[in-house]
C-alpha angles and dihedrals in degrees: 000000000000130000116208122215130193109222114216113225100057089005094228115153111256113208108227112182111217085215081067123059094186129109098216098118094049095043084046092053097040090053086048098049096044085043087059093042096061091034084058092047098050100048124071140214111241081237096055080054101069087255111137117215101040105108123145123298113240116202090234093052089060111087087044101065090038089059094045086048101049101041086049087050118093090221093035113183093039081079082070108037107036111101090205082053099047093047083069098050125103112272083244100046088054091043095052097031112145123217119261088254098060091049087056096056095042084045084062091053091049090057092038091058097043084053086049093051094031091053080061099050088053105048090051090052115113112206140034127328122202127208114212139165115229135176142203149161115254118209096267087056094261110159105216128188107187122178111234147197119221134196139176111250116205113204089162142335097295108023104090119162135154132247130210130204121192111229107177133355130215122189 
């Protein structure tokens, strides 16, 4: 036979055998909850810290930013796989990491979807296009030659630059 007692101060249930007259299970309990108590008021959210960008993580948003941050990193899949890396992840983001497989896949999409939007910037574009070649190094020592469009961008009378747009890489 058990008795069940509700302790005060978080109101969970505490299992306390007959056969056992001790209070172990209710001290142990009360240590650990007053433990977690002091360890929640001392510690602070990045937001409650004045720092922007730091909202909750939601499960479904996961992949995503896994994808968006892999296929941004110069070693991409090592953000998945390092256990020094993954010990300074977001508790939602470890319990909800894909495989590398499936970024990749999601990393593909991503692309898929930035061609789709960027074919209709260009064909809305008035003016000339130029097609170049350009190189360069990335951080893992990667030497990269991509072919590129580029195209004059007006922001006013007098501010002209040019924008690139990587079409294809070759490493």
């Amino acid at each position: 036979l058990n008795l069940f007692y509700s302790f005060s101060r978080c109101g969970i249930k505490i299992n306390c055998p007959t056969a056992d007259s001790s209070c172990s299970n209710l001290n142990k309990h009360a240590s650990l909850c007053i433990q977690k108590q002091c360890e929640t008021k001392s510690s602070h959210s990045l937001g409650s810290l004045g720092i922007s960008g730091t909202g909750d993580l939601q499960a479904k948003e996961v992949p995503q930013l896994c994808a968006v941050w892999c296929a941004e990193a110069a070693r991409p899949f090592l953000a998945l796989t390092d256990p020094s890396h993954k010990a300074i992840l977001h508790i939602t983001v470890l319990k909800n990491l894909p495989r590398p497989q499936d970024v990749s896949k999601h990393i593909h999409i991503l692309y898929s979807v930035i061609q789709s939007n960027y074919r209709g910037v260009l064909s809305e574009h008035k003016g000339a296009l130029y097609l170049g070649v350009d190189a360069w190094q990335s951080p893992n020592g990667f030497n990269i030659l991509g072919t590129v469009v580029y195209q004059l961008a007006e922001a006013g009378p007098k501010d002209i630059s040019l924008e690139a747009m990587p079409l294809d890489f070759v490493r």
